[in-house]
Structures are given as C-alpha cells and as structure tokens.
N, C-alpha and C positions, 0 to 999 in steps of 0.2 A: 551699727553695732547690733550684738545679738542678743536680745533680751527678755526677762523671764517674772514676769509680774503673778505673785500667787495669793487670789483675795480677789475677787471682783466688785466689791462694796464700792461705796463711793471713791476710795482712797483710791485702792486698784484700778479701777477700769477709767476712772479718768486720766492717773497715771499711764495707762499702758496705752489706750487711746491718744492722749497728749505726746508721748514717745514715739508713738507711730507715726504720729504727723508732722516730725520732724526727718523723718526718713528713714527710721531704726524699723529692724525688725522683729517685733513685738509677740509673745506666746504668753496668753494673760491664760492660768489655771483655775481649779476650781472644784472643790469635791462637791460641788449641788451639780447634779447630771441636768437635771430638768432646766436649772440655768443658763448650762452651758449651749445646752442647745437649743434654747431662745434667743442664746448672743449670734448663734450659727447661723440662726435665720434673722438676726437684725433687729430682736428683739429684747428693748433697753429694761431692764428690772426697775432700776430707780427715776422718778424725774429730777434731771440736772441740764439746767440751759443750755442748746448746742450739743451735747453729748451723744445723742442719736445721728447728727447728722457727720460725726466724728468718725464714729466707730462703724459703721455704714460705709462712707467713702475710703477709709483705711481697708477694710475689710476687701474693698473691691479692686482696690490697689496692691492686694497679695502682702502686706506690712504686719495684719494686724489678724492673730491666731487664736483660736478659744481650745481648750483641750482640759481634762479632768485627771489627767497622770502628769506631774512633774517628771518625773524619770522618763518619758520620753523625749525631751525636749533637754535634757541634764550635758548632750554631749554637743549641743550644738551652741551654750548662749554663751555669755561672759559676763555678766551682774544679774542676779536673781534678785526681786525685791520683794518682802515681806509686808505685806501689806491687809492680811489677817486680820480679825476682830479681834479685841486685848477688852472683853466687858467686865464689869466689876464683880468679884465678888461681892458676897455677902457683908466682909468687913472692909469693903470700900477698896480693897487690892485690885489691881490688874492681875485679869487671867490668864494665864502665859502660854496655857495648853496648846493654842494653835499656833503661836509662836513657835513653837519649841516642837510640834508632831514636823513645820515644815522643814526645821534644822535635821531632825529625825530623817525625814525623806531626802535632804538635800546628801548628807552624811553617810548614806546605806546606798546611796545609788551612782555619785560624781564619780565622772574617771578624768577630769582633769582641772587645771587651776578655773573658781568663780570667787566672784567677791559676794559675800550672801549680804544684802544692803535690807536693814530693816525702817521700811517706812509706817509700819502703823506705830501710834503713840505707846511706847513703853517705858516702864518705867529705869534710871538708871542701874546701869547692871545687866540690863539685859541681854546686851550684845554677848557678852563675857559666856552667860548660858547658852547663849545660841552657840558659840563655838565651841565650848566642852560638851555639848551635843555631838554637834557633828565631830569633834576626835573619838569621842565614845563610840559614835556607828563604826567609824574608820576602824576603831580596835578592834571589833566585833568582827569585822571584815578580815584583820589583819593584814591590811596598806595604810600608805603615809600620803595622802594625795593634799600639796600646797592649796592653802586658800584664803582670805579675808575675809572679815567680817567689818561692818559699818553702819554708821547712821546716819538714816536722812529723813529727819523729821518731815509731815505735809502740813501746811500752813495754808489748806484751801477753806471757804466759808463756801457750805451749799448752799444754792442759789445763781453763784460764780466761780463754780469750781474750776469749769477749763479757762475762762479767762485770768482766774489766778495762777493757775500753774502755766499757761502761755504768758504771761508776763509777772509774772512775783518779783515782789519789792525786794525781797533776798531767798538762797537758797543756802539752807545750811548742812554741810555734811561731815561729819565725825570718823576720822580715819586714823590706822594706827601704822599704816605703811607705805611705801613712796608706790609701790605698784597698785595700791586700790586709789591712790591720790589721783594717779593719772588715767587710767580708768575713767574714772567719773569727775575728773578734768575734760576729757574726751566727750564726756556725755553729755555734758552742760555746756562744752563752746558753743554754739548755737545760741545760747541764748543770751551770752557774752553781747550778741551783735545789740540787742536792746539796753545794753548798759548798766543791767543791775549786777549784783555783785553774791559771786557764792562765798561764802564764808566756812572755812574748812576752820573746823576745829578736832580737840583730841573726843575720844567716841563717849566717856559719860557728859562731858560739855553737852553735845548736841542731843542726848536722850534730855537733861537739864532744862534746854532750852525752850523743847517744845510745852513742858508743863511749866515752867515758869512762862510763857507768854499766855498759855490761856488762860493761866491763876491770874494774873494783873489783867485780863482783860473782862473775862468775871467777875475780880472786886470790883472795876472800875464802873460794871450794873449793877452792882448792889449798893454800891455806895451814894450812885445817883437815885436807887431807888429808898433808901434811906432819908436822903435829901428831899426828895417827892412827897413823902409820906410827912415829911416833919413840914415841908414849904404847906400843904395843905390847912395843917393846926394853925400855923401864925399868918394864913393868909400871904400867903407868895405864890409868884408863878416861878413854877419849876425852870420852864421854856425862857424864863429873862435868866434864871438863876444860871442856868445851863447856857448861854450864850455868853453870860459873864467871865464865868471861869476857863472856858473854851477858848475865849480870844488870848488867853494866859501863853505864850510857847512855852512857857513849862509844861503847861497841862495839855496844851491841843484837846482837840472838837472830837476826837472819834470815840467811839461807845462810851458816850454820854447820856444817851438820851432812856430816860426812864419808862418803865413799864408795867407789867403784868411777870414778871420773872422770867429767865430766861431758862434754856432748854435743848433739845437737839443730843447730838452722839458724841459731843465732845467735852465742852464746858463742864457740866454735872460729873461725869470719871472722872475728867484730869484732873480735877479740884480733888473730888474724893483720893482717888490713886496717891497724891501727890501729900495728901495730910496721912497717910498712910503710910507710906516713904520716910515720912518725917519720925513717927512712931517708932517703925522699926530700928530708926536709929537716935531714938530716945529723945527727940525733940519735938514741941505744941508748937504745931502752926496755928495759933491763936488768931491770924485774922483771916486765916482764910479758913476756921472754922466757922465765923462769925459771915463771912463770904454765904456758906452755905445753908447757916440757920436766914441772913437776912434772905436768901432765894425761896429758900422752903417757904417762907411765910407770904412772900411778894403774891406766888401765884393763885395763895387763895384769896386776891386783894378785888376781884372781880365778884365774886361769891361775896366777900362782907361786905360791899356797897351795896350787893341787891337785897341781904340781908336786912342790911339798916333800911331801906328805903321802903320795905313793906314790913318792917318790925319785930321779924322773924318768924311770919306767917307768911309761907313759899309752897305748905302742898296744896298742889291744883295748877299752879300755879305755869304757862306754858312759858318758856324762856327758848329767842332763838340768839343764836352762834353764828358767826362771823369769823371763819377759821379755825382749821383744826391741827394745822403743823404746825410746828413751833416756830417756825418762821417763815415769809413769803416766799417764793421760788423754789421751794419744794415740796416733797410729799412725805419728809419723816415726820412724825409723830414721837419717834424719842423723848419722853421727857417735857413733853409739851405742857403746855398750862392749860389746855384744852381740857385734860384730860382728869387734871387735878379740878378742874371746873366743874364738869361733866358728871364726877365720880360725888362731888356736895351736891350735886344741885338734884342728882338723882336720889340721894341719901336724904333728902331734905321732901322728897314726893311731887319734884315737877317734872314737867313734860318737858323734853328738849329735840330744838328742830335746830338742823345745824346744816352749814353747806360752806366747801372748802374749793380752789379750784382746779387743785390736784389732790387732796389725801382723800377725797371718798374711799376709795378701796382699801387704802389703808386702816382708815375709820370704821370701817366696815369688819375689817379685819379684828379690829381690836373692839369693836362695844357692839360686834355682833345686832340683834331687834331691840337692841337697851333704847335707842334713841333712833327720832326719824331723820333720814336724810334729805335733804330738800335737792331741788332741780337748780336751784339757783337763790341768790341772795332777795328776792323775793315773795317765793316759794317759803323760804324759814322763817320770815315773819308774820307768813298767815297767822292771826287768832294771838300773837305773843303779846306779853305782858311787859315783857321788856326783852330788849337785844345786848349780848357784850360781844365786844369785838375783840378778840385776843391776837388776831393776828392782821399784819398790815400788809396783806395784797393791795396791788393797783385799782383792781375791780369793785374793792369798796371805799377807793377815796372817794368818790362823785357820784354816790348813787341817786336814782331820783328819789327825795327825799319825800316828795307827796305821795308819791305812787308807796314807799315803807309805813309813812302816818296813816295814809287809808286802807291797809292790808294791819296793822298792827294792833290790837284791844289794849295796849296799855302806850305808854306816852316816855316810856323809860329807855336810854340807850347810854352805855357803860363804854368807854372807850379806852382800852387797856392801851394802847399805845399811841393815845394822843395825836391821831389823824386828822380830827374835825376841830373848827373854830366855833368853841363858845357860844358865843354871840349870835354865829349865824342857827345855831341850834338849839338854842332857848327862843328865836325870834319866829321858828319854824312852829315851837308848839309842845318840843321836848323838854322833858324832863333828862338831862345832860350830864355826866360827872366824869370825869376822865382822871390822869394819874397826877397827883400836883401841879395841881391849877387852881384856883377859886372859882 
C-alpha cells in the first residue's frame, strides 16, 4: 500500500519505518527541512532502539521516502497518517494547530479518495475537525472529492517503540465507514499472522481510548508512589508491598513499581488534556487531578531527602546525577524529574555534575553552562557530596562501587527508583535512601 506519514517525532517515523518493513510504501513528511535532510542521509533525530537500523535498510530498499511537501505525494498514497505534535496548552488543552494546518494541506491539495487516519494522541472530537477542515478547503476549491477520516491511536513506550508497534498486544482503530474499515483491514493483515487482535471501534471510542489508558496507567504510579511514601512513615517495604498486590489477577504486576515521578511526552498531557475534556463538558476528574498533584510532588522526592539529610544547608554543596531522561532507553528529557531536580538543587546554590547515556545533547540543550557534564558515571561523582539516581539505565545497575566511594567527598546516594539492595549499600560505607523502603 501507498502510504503517507506527516510528523517525524517519535510517533511518525517509527510508524512509517515499521510500515515500511512490512512492505508498504512509505512517504514520511515534515515541515523542519534541516530534518528531512538528515533522514535523507540516514540521519536518525531521536534515540529509539533499532530505529536507525530500520529506517537505513528501508531507505535502501526504495520503501521508505522523506519529503517536506505533502501535496507532492497527495496523488499517489491511500491512508495519510497524522502523527503531528498535539502539546499542551497553557490550560492543560491539546493544541490542535498542527493537526488541523495538516487537514488544511490535505483538503486544498487531494484529487482523489484518502482515508486521513489520525495517530497522534487527541483529544475526542477531533477527527470530526479534521474533516470539516478538509470540506472547508474542498469549498474554497469548489469540488466534492470523497474521503474518510479515522483513528488510530499509538500505544508505543520509548525505549521499545519498534518492538511495540512490530508486535502490539492490540491495535485499535476508529472508523465510521465500511471502505476505511477495509483499508486498514488491509493494512494490518500482516500482523494478524502474530495473533493479536485489531479492535475496530466507532472514531470518539478510539480517540477515548488512547487517554483513558495512559490516565489508568499514570494513576497506577502515583498511586504506588502514594503507597511508597506512606510504607516509609510505618516502616514497610514498598518492594514486599508491591509484590503482594501484584500476584492479585485483579490487579497484575505492571506499573507498579514506585519512584521519583514520572515523565516523558505523553503521561503529563494526556492526563492534563484529558482533565480538561472533562471541564469543558462540565465534569471533575477528581482523581486524576490528585493523579497529577500526587506526580508534581513525587519528583521533588529526591531534592527533600538530600534536603533533610544535610538540614537544609545545600549551598556549596556538589551533587552528582545519574540520569537525565525521564526514562532509560532514550534521550527525551520531556518532563523529566531530572530537571525538576536540577532546577532546586541549583536554586538552593549547589554545584551539579550529571551524566546520561544518551540525553547529554539534549541536556545540553536544555540547561545550557547551568551544570557540568561528566564523561561518564564516574566522572560525576568526582568531589560529590551526594549522588541521586533518577533514572534506571543498565549502566548504573553495577557500578564499581569502590572505585564511586573513592572519587566521591560525601557518603550519600538517593536512589529514586529503587535499583540497589540496602544492605549491600550501607555494608559498602553509604549512607542509602531510596523510595519506600526502611
């Protein structure tokens, strides 16, 4: 099939890459020129596992197309997907403008039937604008050219984005006609042969669906970190607490496990987005405001332990970092708790040595000569006073631990997501504290 991906973010280009590798031929868009012609040359923007070696080999296979005009490509595909940034406004709304400039270009240019499939997260309703967009250009034009609109939410975690979208536990897509049904019937047999299951529903269902699973999967860490924080005061471990309720089949094991708040380009808007949806049609989502207050507070939970622990005498004082994206296996900094860290600890007059093993540039990007970057997790705790660890890469489950005690001036390490055993880190010489535990 001939296909038309507009958005290169994470959403897009692993989309349109993943597309490709199933044999379709793929025209991924893009108004950043500078982009486009880094993809031209094989040059991946984001880090996501496998995604260079994706888009690289598709590319060489003649599958897989980079281009900056949609209207060039308008007369040759048959599903266009929208895959556009939707960031929050100021009152927590999804920003629709790129959404709706692409119905705009789709609208003013088409000369024959496409199904316009919108895969970035929006909120319900939106399909409905996208397609009184595109009759609006069509009027302006004055022609009647047939088309569909639809949704298909992405349900990838970066980190493992291509292996989610080469094998997802479901695919859900929102349709309101038997010709987009088969269509993207069409476009998902393939993946029929691995056995999961696309789930077609009608189109505000499947905008619905996508914010109702990150909202339960975001209370379901606050809730554990609610749990954390209280298992601390009465002396519990969180980690028995949490293995308790896990073996539950009601509740199952997955995002349970407590932290330092969570983060990233999706969790924090859909939440937001989605309590804002609720507003405009005159209803409090009362826990997934609580959702939000409990996250905002989680991520300064690394800052008030180093706090309490020198008494709230912190200038001078060097502190290094142990991750800067909000989560291992990539290089967003979104929202990260890094940052909410970073932004006290420098407010408070310390020095911060930090080292990530993809977001430097990003870091870089964002806090500018504010902070120093180390060469390695080594490197950041020359001269420190204490270490936190906010983010759980591989590279600092097993570090050499004597080789950090004799590079480090203070004795202190914070472990925001509960990587290291106690025991073996008080018996080393540390002073230890992680997220509910004793």
């Amino acid at each position: 099939m001939n296909i038309a991906v507009v958005g290169t973010g994470y959403v897009g280009l692993v989309s349109g890459a993943c597309f490709a590798e199933m044999g379709n031929n793929v025209t991924c868009v893009d108004v950043d020129e500078r982009k486009i012609e880094n993809l031209k040359r094989g040059v991946i923007p984001i880090y996501e596992r496998e995604l260079d070696i994706l888009v690289r080999n598709n590319q060489t296979a003649g599958r897989l197309h980079f281009t900056t005009r949609l209207r060039d490509c308008l007369n040759d595909v048959e599903l266009i997907f929208s895959a556009v940034g939707t960031p929050p406004d100021e009152d927590g709304s999804a920003d629709l403008s790129y959404v709706l400039e692409v119905a705009r270009e789709v609208g003013a240019h088409m000369t024959k039937y496409v199904v316009v499939i919108t895969k970035s997260t929006v909120p319900v309703g939106t399909a409905e604008k996208v397609r009184q967009t595109i009759l609006e250009e069509q009027r302006k034009r004055g022609v009647s050219i047939p088309f569909d609109v639809a949704s298909n939410p992405e349900f990838l975690k970066e980190g493992t984005a291509v292996k989610d979208f080469m094998s997802p536990d479901r695919v859900v897509v929102g349709v309101d006609s038997e010709r987009s049904k088969e269509l993207l019937s069409r476009l998902y047999h393939p993946f029929l042969l691995n056995n999961f299951r696309v789930i077609f529903t009608d189109i505000p269902s499947a905008e619905m669906i996508k914010y109702a699973a990150n909202a339960m999967l975001a209370t379901r860490i606050s809730f554990m970190n609610d749990i954390a924080n209280l298992c601390e005061l009465v002396g519990a471990d969180v980690n028995m607490v949490r293995k308790g309720i896990g073996t539950d089949t009601r509740i199952g094991s997955k995002f349970l496990y407590p932290g330092c708040g969570y983060g990233g380009s999706c969790f924090p808007k859909d939440v937001k987005a989605l309590v804002h949806t609720a507003e405009e049609n005159g209803y409090d989502m009362r826990v997934l405001k609580a959702v939000e207050e409990v996250n905002k507070e989680q991520k300064t939970v690394l800052f008030r332990k180093l706090n309490a622990y020198y008494g709230g005498q912190l200038s001078g004082k060097t502190i290094a970092i142990w991750g800067l994206a909000f989560k291992a296996e990539t290089d967003d900094m979104r929202e990260a708790t890094s940052l909410v860290t970073i932004d006290l600890l420098l407010k408070a007059g310390c020095q911060v040595r930090a080292f990530d093993p993809q977001a430097m540039n990003e870091g870089r990007r964002r806090l500018g000569e504010t902070i120093y970057f180390a060469t390695d997790i080594y490197d950041a705790v020359e001269g420190a006073d204490a270490l936190l660890v906010p983010t759980e890469w591989m590279q600092f489950r097993m570090p050499d631990w004597r080789k950090v005690k004799e590079r480090m001036k203070g004795s202190l390490v914070i472990d925001g997501r509960n990587i290291y055993m106690p025991e073996e880190m008080h018996r080393m010489g540390f002073d230890y504290t992680s997220i509910g535990r004793p």
